[in-house]
C-alpha positions as CSV (number, residue, x, y, z in Angstrom):
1,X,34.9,-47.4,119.2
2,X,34.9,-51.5,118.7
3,X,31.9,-51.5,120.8
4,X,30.0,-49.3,118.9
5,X,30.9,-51.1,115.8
6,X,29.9,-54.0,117.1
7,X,26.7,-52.8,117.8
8,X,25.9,-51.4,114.3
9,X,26.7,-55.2,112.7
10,X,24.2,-56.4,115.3
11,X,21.7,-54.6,114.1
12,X,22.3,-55.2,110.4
13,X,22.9,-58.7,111.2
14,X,19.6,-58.5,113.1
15,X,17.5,-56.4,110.1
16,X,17.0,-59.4,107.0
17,X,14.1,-58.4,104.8
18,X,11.1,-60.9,104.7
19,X,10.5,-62.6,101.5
20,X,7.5,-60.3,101.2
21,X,9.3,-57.4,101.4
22,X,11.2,-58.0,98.8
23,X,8.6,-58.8,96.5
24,X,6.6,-55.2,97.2
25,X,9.6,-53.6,96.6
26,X,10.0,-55.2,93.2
27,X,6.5,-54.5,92.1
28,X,6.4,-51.0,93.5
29,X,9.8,-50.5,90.9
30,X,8.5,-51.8,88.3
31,X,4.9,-49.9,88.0
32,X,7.2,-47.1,88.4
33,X,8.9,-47.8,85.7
34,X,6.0,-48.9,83.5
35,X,4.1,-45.1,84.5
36,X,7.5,-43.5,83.3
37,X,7.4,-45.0,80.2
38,X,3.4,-44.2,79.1
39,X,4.4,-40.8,80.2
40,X,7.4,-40.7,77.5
41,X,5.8,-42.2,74.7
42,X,2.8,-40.0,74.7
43,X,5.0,-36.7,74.9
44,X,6.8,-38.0,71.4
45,X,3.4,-39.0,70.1
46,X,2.2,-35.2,70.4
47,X,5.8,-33.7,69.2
48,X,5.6,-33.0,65.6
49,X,8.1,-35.3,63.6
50,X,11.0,-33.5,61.5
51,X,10.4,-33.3,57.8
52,X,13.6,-34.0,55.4
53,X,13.7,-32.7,52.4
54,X,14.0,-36.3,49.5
55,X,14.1,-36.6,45.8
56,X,10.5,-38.0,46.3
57,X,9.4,-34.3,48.9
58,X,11.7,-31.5,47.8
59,X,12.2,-28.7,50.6
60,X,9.8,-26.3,49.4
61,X,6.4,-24.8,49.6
62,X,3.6,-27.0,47.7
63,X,1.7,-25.5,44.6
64,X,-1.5,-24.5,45.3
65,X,-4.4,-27.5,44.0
66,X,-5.7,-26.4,40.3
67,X,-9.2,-25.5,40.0
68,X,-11.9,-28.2,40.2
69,X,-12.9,-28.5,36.8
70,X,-16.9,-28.6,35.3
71,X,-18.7,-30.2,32.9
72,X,-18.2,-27.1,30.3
73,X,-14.3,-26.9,31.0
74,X,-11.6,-28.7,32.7
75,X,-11.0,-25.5,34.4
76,X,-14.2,-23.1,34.3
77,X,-13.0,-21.0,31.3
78,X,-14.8,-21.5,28.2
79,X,-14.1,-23.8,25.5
80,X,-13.0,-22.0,22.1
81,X,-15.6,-21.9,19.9
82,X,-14.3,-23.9,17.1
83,X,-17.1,-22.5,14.0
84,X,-15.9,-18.6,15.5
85,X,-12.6,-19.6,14.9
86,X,-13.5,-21.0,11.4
87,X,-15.3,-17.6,10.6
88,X,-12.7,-15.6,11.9
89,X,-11.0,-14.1,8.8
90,X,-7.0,-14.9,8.3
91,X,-4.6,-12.5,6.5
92,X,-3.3,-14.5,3.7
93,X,-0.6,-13.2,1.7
94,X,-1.5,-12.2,-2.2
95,X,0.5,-13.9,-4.4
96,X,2.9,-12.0,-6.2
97,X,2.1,-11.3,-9.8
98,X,4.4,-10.6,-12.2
99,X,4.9,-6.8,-14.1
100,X,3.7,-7.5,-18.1
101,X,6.4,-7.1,-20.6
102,X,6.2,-3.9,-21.9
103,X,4.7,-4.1,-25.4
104,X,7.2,-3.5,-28.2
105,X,6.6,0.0,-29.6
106,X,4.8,-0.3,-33.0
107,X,5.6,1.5,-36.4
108,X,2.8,3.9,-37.7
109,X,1.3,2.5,-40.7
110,X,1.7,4.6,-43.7
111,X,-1.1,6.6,-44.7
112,X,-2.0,7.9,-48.2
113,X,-1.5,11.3,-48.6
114,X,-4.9,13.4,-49.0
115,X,-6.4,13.3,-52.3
116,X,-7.1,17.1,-52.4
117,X,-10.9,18.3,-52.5
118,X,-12.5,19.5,-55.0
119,X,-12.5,23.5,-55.7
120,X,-14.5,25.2,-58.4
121,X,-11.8,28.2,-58.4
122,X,-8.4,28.6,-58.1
123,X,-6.6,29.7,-55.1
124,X,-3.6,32.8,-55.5
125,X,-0.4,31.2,-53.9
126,X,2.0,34.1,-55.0
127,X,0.7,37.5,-55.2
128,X,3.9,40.1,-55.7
129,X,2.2,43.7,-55.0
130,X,1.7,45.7,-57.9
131,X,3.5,49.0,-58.6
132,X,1.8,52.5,-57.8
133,X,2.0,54.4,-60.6
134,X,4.0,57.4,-60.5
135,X,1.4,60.1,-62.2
136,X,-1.3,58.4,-60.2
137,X,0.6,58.9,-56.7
138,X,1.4,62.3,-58.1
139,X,-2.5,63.4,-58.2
140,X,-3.0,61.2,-55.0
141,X,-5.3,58.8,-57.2
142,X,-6.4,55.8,-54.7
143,X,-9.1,52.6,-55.6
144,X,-9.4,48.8,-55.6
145,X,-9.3,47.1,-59.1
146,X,-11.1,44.2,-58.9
147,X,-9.4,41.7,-61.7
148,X,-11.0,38.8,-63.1
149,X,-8.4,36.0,-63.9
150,X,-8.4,32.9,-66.0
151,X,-6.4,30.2,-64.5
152,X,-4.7,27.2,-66.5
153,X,-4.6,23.6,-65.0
154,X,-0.6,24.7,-64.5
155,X,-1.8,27.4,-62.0
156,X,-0.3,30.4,-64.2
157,X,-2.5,33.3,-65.4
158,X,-4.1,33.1,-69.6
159,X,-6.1,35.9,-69.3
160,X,-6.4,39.1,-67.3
161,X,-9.3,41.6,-67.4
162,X,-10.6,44.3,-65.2
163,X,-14.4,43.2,-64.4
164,X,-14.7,46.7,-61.5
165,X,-12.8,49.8,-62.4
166,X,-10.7,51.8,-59.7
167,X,-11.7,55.0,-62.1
168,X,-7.9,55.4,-62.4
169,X,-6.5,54.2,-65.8
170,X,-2.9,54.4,-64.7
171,X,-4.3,52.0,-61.5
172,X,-6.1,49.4,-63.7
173,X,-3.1,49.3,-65.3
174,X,-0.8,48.6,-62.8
175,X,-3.4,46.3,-61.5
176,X,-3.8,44.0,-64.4
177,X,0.4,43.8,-64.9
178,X,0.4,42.9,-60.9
179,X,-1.4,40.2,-61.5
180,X,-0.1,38.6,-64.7
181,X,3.1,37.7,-62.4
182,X,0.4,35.8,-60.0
183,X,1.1,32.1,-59.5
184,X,-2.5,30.0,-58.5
185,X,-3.2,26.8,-57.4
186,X,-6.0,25.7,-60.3
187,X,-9.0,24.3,-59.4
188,X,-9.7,20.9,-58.5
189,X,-12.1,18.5,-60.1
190,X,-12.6,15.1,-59.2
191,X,-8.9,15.3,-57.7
192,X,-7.2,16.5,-60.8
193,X,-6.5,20.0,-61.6
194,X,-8.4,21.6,-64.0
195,X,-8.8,25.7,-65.9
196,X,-10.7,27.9,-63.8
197,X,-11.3,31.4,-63.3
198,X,-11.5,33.8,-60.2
199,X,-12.0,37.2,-59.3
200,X,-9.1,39.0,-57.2
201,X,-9.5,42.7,-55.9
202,X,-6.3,44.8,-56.1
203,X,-6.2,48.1,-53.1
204,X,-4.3,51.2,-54.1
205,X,-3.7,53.2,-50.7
206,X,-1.4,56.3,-50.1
């Protein structure tokens, strides 16, 4: 055992690298280590870096780019045409006017009465109906009388008289009494009343 151990420590003591050596194995190291590097840095290079979301790049997808703009429009729509908008009519709101005060109602003037027209006879405004005789109803006696009357300005009868005949006496008679008790309006002349005279025909029927 102590020999062989011997031996190995010979041979170490034996093996001392040459200044040469040493100096290959130092520059073989170190282009090794150089290669190793390049080869790193160009793989994180390549990687794509990690974004992080800042006050400045918030965390979310960008808007899309606004439409290139033209000479006519800062967008490509058209430009409102401001004389069509002049043109275009506007709903204005008619001001309100005011109800007129209903006018006061107005009294009727007076009016004269009338002045009454002119009339060249009277007029009979009360004609009681004579009495038929008894003898002439007896002998069925009919007729007309036709009785002429004078009229006063005062409407009442002055004078009776048979001007057409029934051909009954007792009739006549009873005609002409009849119309004694007439009342007439006179006539008229120039507005005032004035004597007058008219003709009135009495009927005697069964």
């Amino acid at each position: 055992m102590s020999s062989h151990s011997s031996s190995f420590a010979a041979r170490l003591a034996a093996w001392r690298p040459t200044q040469r050596g040493l100096a290959m194995i130092a520059a073989a190291v170190l282009v090794g280590l150089v290669l190793f590097l390049i080869v790193w840095s160009g793989q994180r290079s390549n990687a794509p870096a990690p974004v992080r979301a800042t006050a400045d790049r918030p965390d979310f997808a960008p808007l899309p780019a606004p439409m290139a703009g033209n000479a006519d429009g800062a967008s490509g729509m058209e430009e409102p045409d401001e004389e069509a908008l002049a043109e275009r009519p506007r709903l204005e709101e008619a001001p309100r006017r005011e109800a007129p005060p209903a006018p006061a109602p107005v009294a009727p003037a007076p009016t004269a009465p009338p002045a009454m027209a002119d009339s060249a006879s009277p007029s009979p405004i009360s004609r009681p109906p004579p009495r038929y005789p008894s003898r002439a109803l007896r002998m069925r006696e009919t007729g007309t009388v036709r009785v002429l009357v004078a009229v006063g300005a005062d409407g009442v009868p002055t004078d009776v008289s048979v001007e057409s005949s029934s051909q009954s006496r007792d009739l006549d008679r009873a005609a002409l009494e009849a119309v004694r008790k007439w009342r007439f309006r006179p006539a008229q002349r120039g507005g005032q009343p004035v004597a007058g005279s008219v003709v009135v025909p009495i009927e005697f029927r069964l």
